[in-house]
C-alpha positions in Angstrom: -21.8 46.9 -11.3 -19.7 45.7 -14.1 -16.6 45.6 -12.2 -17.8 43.7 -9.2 -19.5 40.9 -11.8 -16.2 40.5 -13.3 -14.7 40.3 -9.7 -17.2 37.6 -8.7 -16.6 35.4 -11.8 -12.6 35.8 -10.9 -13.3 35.2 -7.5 -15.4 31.8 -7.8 -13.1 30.4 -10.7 -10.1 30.6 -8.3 -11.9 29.1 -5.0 -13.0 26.4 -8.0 -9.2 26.2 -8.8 -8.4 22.3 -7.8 -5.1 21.7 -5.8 -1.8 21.5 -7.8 -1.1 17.5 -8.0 2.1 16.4 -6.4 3.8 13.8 -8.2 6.4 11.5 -5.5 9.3 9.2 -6.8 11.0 6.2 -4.6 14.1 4.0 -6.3 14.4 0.6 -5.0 17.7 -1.1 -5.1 18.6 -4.6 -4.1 21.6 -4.5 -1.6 22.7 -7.9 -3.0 22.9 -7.4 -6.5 23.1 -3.1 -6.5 20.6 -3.1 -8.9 18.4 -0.3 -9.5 15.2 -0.3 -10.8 13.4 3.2 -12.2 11.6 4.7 -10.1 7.9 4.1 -8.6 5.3 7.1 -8.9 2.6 8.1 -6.6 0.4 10.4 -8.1 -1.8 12.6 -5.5 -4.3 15.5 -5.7 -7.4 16.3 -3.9 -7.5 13.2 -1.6 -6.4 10.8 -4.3 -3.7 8.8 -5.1 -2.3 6.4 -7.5 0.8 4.3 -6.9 2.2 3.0 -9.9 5.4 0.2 -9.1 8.0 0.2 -12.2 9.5 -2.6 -12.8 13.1 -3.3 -14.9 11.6 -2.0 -18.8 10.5 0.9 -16.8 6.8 0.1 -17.3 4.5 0.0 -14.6 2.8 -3.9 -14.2 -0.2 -2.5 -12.0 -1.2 0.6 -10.5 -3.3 1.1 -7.7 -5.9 4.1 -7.2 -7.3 5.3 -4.2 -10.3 7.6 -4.1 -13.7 8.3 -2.8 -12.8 5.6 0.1 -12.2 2.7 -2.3 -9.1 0.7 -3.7 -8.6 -0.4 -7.6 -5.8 -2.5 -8.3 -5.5 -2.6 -11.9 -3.2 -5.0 -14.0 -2.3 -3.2 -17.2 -1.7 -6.5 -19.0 -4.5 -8.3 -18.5 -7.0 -5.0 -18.4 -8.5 -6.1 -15.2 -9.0 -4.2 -11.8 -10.4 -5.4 -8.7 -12.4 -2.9 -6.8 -12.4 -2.7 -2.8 -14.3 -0.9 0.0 -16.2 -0.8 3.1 -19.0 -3.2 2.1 -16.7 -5.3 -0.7 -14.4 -5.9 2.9 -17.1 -7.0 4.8 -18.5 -9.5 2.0 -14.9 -11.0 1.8 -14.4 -11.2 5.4 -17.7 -13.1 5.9 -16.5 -15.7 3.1 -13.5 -16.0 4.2 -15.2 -17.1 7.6 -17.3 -19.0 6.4 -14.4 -20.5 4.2 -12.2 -21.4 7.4 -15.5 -22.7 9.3 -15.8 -25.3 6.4 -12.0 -26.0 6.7 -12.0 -26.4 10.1 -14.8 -29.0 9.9 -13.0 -30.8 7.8 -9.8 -31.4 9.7 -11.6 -32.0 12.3 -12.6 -35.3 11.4 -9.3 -36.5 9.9 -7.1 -38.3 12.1 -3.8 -36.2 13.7 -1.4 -37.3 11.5 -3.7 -36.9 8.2 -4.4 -33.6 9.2 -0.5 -32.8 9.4 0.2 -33.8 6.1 -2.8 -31.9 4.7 -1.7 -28.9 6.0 1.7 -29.5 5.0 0.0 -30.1 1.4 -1.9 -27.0 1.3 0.5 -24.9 2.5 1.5 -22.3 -0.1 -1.3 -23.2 -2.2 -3.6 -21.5 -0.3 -3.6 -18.1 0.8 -2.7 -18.0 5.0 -5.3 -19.2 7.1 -7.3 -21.1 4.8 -5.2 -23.9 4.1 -5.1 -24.5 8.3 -8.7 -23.4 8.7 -7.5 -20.4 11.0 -7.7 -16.7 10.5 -3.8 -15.4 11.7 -3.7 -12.1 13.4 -1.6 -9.6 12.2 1.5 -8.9 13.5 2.4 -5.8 15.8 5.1 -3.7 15.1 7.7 -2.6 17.8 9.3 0.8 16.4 12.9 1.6 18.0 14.7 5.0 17.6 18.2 4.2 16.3 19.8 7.2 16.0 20.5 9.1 13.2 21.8 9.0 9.3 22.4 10.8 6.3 20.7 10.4 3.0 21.5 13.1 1.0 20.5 16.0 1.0 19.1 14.9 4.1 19.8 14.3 8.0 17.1 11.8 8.9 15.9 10.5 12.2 16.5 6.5 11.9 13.8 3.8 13.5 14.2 -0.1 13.4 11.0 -2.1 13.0 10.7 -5.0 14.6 8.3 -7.8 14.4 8.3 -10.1 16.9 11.9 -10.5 17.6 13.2 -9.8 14.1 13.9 -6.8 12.8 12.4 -6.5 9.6 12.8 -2.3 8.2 14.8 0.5 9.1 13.2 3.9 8.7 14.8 7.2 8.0 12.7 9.9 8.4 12.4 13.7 7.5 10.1 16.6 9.4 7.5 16.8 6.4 8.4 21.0 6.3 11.7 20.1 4.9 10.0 18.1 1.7 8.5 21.1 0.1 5.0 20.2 -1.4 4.4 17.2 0.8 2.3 19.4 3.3 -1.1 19.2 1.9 -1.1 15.4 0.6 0.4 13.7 3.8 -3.2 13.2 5.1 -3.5 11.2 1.7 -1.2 8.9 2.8 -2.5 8.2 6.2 -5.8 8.1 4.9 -5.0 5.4 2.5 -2.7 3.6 5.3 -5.8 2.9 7.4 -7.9 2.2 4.9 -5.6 -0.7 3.4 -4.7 -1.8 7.4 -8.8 -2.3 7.9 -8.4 -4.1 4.9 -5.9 -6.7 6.0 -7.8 -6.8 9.4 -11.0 -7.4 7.9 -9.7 -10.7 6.4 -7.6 -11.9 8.9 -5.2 -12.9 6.3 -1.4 -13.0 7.5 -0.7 -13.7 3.8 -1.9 -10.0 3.0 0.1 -8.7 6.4 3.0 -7.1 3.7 0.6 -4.4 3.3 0.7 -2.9 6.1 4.6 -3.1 6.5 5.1 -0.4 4.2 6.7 2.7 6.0 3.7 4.9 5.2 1.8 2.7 6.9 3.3 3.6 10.2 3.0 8.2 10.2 0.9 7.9 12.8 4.0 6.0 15.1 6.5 8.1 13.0 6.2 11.7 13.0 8.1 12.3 9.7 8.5 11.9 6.0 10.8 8.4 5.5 13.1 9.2 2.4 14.8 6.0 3.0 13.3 2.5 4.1 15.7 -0.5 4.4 14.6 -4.3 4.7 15.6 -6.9 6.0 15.6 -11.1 6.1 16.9 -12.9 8.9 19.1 -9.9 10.3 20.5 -9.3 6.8 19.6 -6.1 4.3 18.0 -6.9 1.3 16.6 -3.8 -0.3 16.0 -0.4 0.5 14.0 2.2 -1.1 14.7 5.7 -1.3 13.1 9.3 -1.5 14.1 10.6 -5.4 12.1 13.3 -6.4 9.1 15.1 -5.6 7.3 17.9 -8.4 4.2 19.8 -8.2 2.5 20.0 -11.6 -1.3 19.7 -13.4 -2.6 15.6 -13.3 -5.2 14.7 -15.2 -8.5 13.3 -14.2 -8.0 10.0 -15.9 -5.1 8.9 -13.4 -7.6 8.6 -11.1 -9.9 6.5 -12.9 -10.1 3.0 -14.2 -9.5 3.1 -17.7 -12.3 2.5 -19.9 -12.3 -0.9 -21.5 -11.0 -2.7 -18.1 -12.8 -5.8 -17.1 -13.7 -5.8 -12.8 -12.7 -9.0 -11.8 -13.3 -10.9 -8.2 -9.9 -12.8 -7.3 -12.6 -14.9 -4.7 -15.0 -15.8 -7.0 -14.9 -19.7 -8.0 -14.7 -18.2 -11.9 -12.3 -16.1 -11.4 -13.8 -13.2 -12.6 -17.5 -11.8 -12.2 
């Protein structure tokens, strides 16, 4: 009786046993200066993830967390976040509508070549589609196999991205066997892909478009892992980010959580802050 108590306790503390975190680094390098920066981490376990960008002291700016269905940006400076989900997407879609409806209104009643010049003016001072009082849609992606090319240690199948006309990414991707660990948190990453894609679409904001140009964006066009992503401006390569490391080991809770003592802020709000 003893025994099979002591097996039960075992038993239940190991089904209780969370997932091993995975812990993901990608160097970026500019292709016109060869400069490297250190690496960007992406922290994941048990459907959650945290991106953190590094930038030249090796610090990371911001980091954004993704859990329970909602996005945090936090900016470590300032010890703000902004917090976004289902119903914080619809209330910023409906005044951004309303926004453009106003806008709209408002040109209409100013002669042609007043209106030019105002939307000349606010152009760039205004995030996309506000300062011309209409909501842009975003852009598709045309995905082109182009072959093949090695990034070491790997042999990667190569896509070009274009948008429009212009090519704008080349993606080198990896079956997601050959990346030991990467199995059980590659539905993290899609999950989070088309959560921040319904994002941008809710909005109708082409200024916010770069989000969803990010190679992980694309898994479920790309059947792979991409260990190197190359960009590009006018036809020519700027950067390219590459596959470093990836290492299973323990993360703590509190990468997943907004630090206590951060401030939520609303970027929409006329204060600036709630």
């Amino acid at each position: 009786m003893k025994n099979a108590l002591w097996a039960s306790v075992i038993l239940s503390m190991m089904l209780g046993q969370p997932l091993a975190g995975v812990v993901v680094e990608m160097v970026s390098r500019d292709l016109r200066s060869n400069q490297e920066s250190p690496p960007d981490k992406t922290y994941l376990q048990n459907d959650r993830l945290r991106i953190e960008p590094h930038i030249n002291d090796g610090s990371p700016a911001t980091a954004m967390i993704f859990r329970d269905n909602t996005l945090f940006i936090l900016t470590q400076k300032d010890r703000t976040y902004i917090k976004m989900n289902e119903q914080t997407m619809g209330q910023l879609g409906a005044q951004i509508n309303s926004a453009m409806k106003q806008m709209q209104e408002q040109l209409a009643n100013l002669p042609p070549e007043q209106r030019a010049m105002m939307e000349q003016m606010m152009k760039g001072q205004m995030p996309d589609g506000l300062a011309t009082g209409r909501a842009n849609s975003i852009p598709s992606l045309r995905i082109v196999p182009a072959g093949t090319e090695r990034v070491e240690p790997y042999s990667c199948d190569k896509y070009e991205v274009y948008q429009g006309q212009e090519k704008t990414q080349e993606i080198c991707v990896v079956p997601v066997q050959q990346v030991a660990a990467l199995g059980e948190v590659m539905d993290t990453f899609r999950i989070m892909a088309r959560f921040t894609r319904k994002m941008v679409e809710s909005t109708g904001l082409g200024s916010l478009a770069s989000m969803t140009r990010n190679p992980f964006q694309i898994l479920d066009e790309i059947d792979g892992f991409p260990v190197l992503t190359r960009y590009f401006q006018k036809g020519q390569p700027t950067h390219e980010v590459r596959f470093k490391a990836i290492t299973q080991q323990d993360l703590s809770d509190d990468l997943f959580s907004v630090p206590t003592g951060y401030r939520e802020i609303d970027p929409f709000a006329r204060s600036g802050q709630r």
